[in-house]
C-alpha positions as CSV (number, residue, x, y, z in Angstrom):
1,X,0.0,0.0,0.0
2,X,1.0,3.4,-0.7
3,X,2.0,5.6,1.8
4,X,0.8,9.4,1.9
5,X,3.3,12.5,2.6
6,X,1.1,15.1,1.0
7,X,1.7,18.0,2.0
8,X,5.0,16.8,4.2
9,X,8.1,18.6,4.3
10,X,11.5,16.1,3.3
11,X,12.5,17.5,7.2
12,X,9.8,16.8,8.7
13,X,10.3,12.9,7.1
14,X,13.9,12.3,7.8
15,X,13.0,13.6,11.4
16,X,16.0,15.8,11.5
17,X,18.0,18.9,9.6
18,X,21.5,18.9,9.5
19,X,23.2,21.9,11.5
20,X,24.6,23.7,9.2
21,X,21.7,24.1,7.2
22,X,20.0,25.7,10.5
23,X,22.8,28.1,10.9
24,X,22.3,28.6,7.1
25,X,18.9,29.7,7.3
26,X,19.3,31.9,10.3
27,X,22.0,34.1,8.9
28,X,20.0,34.0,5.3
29,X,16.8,35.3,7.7
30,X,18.6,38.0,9.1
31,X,20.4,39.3,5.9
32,X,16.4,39.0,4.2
33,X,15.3,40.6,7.4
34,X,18.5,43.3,6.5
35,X,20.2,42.8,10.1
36,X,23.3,42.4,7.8
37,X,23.6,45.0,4.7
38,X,25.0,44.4,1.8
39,X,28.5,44.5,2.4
40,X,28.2,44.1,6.0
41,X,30.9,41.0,7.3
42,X,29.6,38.3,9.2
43,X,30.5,36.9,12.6
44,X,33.9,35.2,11.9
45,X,33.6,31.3,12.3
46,X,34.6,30.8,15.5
47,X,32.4,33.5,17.1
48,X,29.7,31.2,15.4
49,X,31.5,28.1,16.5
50,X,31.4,29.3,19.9
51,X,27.5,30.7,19.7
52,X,25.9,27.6,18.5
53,X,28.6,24.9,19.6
54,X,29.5,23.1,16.5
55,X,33.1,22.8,14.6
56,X,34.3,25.0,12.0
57,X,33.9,22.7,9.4
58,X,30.4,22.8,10.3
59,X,30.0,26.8,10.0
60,X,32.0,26.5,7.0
61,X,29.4,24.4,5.2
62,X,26.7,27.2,6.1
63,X,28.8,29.9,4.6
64,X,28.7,27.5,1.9
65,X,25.1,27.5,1.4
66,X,24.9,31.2,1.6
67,X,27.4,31.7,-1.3
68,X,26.1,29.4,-3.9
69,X,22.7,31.3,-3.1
70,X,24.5,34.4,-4.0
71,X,23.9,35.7,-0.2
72,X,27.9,36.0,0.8
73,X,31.3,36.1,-0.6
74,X,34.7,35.2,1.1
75,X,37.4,37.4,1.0
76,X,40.9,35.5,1.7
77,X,42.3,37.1,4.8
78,X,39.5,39.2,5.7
79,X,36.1,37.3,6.2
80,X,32.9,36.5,4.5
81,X,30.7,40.0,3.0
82,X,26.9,40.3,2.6
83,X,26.6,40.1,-1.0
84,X,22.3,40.1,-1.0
85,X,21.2,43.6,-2.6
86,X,17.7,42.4,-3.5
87,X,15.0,44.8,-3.4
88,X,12.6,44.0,-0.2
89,X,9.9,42.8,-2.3
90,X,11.6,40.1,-3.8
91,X,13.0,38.9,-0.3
92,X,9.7,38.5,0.9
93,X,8.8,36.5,-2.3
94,X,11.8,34.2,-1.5
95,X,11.1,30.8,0.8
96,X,13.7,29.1,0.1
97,X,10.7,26.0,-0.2
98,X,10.6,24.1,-3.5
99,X,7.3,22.1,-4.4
100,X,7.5,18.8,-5.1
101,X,4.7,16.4,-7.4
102,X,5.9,12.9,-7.4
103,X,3.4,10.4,-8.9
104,X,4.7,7.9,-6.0
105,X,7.2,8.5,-3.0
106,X,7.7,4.9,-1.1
107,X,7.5,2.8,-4.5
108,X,9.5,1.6,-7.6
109,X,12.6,3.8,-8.6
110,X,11.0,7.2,-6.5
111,X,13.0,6.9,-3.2
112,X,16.3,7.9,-4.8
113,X,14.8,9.9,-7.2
114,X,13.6,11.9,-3.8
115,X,16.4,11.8,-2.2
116,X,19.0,12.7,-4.8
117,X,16.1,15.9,-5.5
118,X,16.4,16.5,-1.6
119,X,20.8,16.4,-1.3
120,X,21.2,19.0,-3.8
121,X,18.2,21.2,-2.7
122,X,19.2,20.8,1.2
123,X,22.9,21.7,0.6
124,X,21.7,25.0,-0.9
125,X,19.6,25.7,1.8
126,X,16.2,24.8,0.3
127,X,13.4,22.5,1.6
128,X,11.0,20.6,-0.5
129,X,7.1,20.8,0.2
130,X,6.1,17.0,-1.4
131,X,2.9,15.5,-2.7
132,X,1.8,12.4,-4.5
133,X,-0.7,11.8,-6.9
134,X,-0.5,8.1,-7.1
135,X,-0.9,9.2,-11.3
136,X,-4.4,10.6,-10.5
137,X,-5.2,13.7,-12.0
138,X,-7.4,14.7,-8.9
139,X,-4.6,14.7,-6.7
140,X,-2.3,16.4,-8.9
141,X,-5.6,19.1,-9.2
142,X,-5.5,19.3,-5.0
143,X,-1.3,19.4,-5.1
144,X,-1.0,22.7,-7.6
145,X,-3.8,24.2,-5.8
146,X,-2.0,23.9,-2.6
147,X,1.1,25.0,-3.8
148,X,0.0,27.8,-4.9
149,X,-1.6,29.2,-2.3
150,X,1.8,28.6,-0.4
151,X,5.1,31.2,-0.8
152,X,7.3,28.7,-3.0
153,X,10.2,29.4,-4.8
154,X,9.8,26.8,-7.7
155,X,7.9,23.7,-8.6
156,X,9.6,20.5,-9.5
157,X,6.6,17.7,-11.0
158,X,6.3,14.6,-12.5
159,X,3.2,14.8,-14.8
160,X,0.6,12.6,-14.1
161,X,-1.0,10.8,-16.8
162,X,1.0,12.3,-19.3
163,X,0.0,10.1,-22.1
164,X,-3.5,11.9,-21.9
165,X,-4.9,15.0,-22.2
166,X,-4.4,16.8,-18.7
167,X,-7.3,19.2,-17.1
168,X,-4.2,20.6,-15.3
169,X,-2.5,22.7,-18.3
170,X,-4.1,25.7,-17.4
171,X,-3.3,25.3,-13.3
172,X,0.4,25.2,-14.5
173,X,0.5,28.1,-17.1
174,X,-0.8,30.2,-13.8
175,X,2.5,29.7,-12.5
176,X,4.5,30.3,-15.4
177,X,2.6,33.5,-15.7
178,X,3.4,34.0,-12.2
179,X,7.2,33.6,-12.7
180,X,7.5,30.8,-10.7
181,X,9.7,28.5,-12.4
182,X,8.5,25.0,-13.4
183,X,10.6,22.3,-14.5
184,X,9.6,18.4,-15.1
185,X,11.1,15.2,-14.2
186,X,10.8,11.5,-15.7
187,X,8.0,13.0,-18.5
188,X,6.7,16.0,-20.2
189,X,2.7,17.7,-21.6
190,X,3.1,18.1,-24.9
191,X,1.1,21.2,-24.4
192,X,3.9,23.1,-22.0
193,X,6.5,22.6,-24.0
194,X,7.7,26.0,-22.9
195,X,8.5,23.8,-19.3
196,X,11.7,21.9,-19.3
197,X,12.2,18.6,-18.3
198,X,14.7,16.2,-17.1
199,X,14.7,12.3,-18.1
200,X,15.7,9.6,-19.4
201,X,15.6,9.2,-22.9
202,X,12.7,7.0,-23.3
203,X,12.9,6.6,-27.2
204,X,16.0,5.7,-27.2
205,X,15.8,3.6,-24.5
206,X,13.0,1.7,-26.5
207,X,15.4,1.2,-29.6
208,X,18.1,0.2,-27.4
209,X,16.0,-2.7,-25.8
210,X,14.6,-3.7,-28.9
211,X,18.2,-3.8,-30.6
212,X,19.7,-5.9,-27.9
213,X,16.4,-8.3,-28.9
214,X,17.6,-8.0,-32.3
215,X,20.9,-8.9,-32.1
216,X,20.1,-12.1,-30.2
217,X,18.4,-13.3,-33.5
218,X,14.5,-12.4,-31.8
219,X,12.2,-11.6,-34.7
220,X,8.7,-12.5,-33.3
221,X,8.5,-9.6,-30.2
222,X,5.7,-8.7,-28.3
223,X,5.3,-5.6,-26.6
224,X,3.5,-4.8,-23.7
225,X,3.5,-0.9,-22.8
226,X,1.8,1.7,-20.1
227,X,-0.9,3.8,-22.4
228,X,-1.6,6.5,-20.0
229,X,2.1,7.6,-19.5
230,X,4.1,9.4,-22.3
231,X,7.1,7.1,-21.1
232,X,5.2,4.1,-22.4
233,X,4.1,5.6,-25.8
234,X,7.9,6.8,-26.4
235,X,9.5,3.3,-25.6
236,X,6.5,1.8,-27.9
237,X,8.0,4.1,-30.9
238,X,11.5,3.6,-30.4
239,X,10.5,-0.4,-30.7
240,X,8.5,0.9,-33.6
241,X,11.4,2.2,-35.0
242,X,13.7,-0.8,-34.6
243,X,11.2,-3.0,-36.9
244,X,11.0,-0.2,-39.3
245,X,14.9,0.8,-39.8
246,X,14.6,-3.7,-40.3
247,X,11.8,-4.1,-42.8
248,X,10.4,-5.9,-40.2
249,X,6.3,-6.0,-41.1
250,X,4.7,-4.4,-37.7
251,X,1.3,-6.2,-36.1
252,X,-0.2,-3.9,-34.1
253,X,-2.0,-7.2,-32.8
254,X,1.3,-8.3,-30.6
255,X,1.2,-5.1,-28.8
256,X,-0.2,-5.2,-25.1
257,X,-2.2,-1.6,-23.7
258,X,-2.6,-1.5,-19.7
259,X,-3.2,1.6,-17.5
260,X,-2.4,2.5,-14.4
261,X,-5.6,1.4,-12.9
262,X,-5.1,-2.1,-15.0
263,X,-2.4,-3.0,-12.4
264,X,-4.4,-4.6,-10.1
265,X,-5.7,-7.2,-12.4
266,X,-3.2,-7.5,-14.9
267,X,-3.1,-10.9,-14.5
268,X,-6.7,-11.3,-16.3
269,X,-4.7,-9.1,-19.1
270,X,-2.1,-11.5,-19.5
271,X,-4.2,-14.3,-19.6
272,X,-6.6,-13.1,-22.3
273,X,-3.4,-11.2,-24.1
274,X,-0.2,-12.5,-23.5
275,X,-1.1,-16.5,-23.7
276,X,-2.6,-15.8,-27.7
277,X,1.3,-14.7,-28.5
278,X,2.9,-18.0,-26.6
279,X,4.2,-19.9,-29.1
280,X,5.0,-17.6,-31.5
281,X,6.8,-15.3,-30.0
282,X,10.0,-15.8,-28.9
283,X,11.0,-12.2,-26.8
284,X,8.8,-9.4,-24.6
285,X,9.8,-6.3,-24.7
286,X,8.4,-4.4,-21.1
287,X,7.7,-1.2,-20.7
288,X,9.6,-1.4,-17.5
289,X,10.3,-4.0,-14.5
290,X,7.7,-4.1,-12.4
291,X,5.4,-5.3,-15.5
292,X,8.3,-7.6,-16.8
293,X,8.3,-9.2,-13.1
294,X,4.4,-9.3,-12.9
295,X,5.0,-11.1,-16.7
296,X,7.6,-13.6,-15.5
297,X,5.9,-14.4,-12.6
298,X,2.5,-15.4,-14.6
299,X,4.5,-17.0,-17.2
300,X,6.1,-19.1,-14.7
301,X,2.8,-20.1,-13.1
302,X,2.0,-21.2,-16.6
303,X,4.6,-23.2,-16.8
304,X,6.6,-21.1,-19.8
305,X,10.4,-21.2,-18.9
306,X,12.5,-17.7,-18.7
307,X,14.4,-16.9,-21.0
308,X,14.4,-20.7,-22.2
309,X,10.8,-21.1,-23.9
310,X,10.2,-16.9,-24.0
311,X,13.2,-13.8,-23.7
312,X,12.3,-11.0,-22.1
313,X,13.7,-7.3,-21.4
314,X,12.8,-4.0,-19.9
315,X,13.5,-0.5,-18.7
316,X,14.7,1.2,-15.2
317,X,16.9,-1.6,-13.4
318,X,15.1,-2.4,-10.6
319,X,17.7,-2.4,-7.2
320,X,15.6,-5.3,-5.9
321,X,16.1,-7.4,-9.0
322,X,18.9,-9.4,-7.9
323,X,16.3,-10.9,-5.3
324,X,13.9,-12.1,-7.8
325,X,14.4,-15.3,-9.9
326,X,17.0,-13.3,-11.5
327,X,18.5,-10.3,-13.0
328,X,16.4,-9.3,-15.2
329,X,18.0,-7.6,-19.1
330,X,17.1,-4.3,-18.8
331,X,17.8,-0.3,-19.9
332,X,19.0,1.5,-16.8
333,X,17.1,4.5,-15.2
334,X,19.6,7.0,-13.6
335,X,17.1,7.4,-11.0
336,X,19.4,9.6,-8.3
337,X,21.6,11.2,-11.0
338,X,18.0,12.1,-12.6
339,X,16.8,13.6,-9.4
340,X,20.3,15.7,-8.7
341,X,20.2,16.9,-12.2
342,X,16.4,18.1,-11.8
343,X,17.2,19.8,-8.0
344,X,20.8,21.6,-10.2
345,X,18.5,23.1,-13.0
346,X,15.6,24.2,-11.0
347,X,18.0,25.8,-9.2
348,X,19.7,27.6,-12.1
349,X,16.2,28.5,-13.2
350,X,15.4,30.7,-10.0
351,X,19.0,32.2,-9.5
352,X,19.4,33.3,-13.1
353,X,16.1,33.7,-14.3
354,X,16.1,31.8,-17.2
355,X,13.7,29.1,-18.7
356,X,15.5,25.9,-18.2
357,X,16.2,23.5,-21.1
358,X,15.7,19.8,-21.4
359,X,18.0,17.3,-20.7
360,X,18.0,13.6,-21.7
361,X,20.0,10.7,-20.0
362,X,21.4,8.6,-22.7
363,X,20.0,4.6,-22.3
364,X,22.2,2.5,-21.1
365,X,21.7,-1.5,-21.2
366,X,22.3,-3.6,-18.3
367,X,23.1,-7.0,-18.8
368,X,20.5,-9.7,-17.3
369,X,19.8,-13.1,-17.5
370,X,16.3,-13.4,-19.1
371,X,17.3,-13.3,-22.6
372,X,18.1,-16.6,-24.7
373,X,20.3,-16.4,-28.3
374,X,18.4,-17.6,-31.0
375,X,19.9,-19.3,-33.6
């Protein structure tokens, strides 16, 4: 079952902050607050390693944080200077509080996604204000409501639904008119194209996983792909692609559809889908591991040997793979890297005032044992 954090802070989860981001935030409140002017110099470090009893290496890491927010700079031999010179009303606009949509939190390849988001954000002195949709477009409705009625600084979101038409467009254009930036993780609308996003190359990664079939000799693929995520249409057309570029003749009839909501009885699916392909086909392409796992799983119930009787592959590289039957051949998801690069250009976004741009990380396969040469 899923567990709900709506509306949590990543603090209040973890239970703790780490020092230096306190002493962070209080020196950033009173430069906001104008206790310290621009050009002012701040307590040296070991008046601060005296007043709140930590080491310097400790106060160091604050003064860290303020600098890469553009709130201090060392001089060598002298000390560290107020550099801050907004105008007031653009300090009180500033929360240092990034909101956070995540279609899951607890599940699948989210947790490091999280928690790479939350190292990068916390070491610049930013918190995250996270919600979950569970890829319902209600709850993502409820989330961007919330957020903004709240004093955020940006919005980092994983679409929800994106291989539909979302109600939502027009609850994220208010931001963008607004100011506020907006950038996207793991998938994109096609009708905010003017918001960046960060993912994994999902096209590519469906060529790459249908070339890896290829070059074991498999001909006769079936595909079985997520319809109401743009992920799974993308990986569907870089297999598309693959049989194209190889004169391969395409049936649209070996091609599996399931939603979101088809998860809980995708066993029904597979028995009135997959078991028409058994016999013929000799590979499954996935549309990622935990449907490749739900596959095996039935196909071993069956009685239909992996990879001897049927190959099969997939995308993100599940960490708990190697507990399974066995690794599983799949195209790696960069998962905490992803979530790093995300917190970096949201980042970049509200310090420099610029729009973003995408960025795609290349696929990458990861050897496995579920897929057979065929001669």
């Amino acid at each position: 079952m899923q567990k709900k954090f709506e509306g949590a802070s990543v603090n209040e989860l973890s239970g703790q902050v780490f020092k230096y981001i306190k002493i962070a935030n209080i020196l950033r409140n009173e430069i906001i607050k104008k206790n310290y002017l621009f050009g002012d110099k701040l307590p040296s470090e070991k008046s601060l390693c005296d007043e709140y009893s930590v080491s310097r290496e400790t106060v160091r890491k604050a003064f860290s944080v303020l600098q890469s927010g553009n709130y201090v700079k060392p001089i060598k031999g002298s000390g560290t200077y107020v550099t801050y010179n907004k105008n007031e009303e653009d300090a009180e606009k500033s929360s240092m509080t990034i909101g956070v949509i995540s279609t899951y939190f607890d599940d699948y390849i989210f947790p490091p996604i999280i928690r790479g988001m939350n190292r990068i954000l916390s070491e610049n002195g930013y918190s995250l204000q996270l919600f979950t949709t569970d890829n319902i477009i209600e709850k993502e409705t409820i989330a961007l409501n919330k957020l903004h009625s709240l004093n955020i600084d940006g919005i980092i979101a994983e679409p929800t639904k994106s291989g539909f038409i979302n109600p939502n467009i027009y609850l994220y254009k208010k931001f963008i008119d607004e100011k506020i930036p907006v950038i996207f993780f793991n998938s994109y609308y096609p009708e905010l194209r003017e918001i960046p996003y960060v993912s994994l190359d999902d096209r590519e990664a469906g060529k790459l996983a249908t070339n890896i079939l290829f070059k074991n000799n498999h001909r006769n693929i079936v595909s079985i792909m997520k319809r109401d995520d743009l992920q799974g249409q993308l990986r569907y057309k870089g297999f598309l692609d693959v049989l194209f570029e190889n004169n391969i003749d395409i049936n649209i009839d070996k091609h599996i559809w399931y939603t979101t909501e088809d998860l809980r009885n995708i066993e029904n699916i597979f028995e009135k889908e997959l078991m028409r392909f058994i016999g013929d086909a000799t590979a499954i392409f996935c549309y990622n591991d935990l449907i490749a796992y739900k596959a095996i799983d039935f196909l071993l119930s069956a009685g239909i040997r992996v990879p001897e009787d049927i190959s099969i592959i997939s995308v993100d590289n599940l960490s708990f793979a190697k507990y399974h039957h066995f690794p599983i051949a799949s195209i790696n998801h960069p998962k905490s890297l992803l979530g790093q690069k995300v917190a970096e250009n949201i980042l970049e976004m509200i310090r420099k005032k610029t729009v973003g741009s995408d960025f795609l990380f290349p696929a990458e396969f990861v050897s496995g044992r579920t897929i057979r040469f065929n001669k």
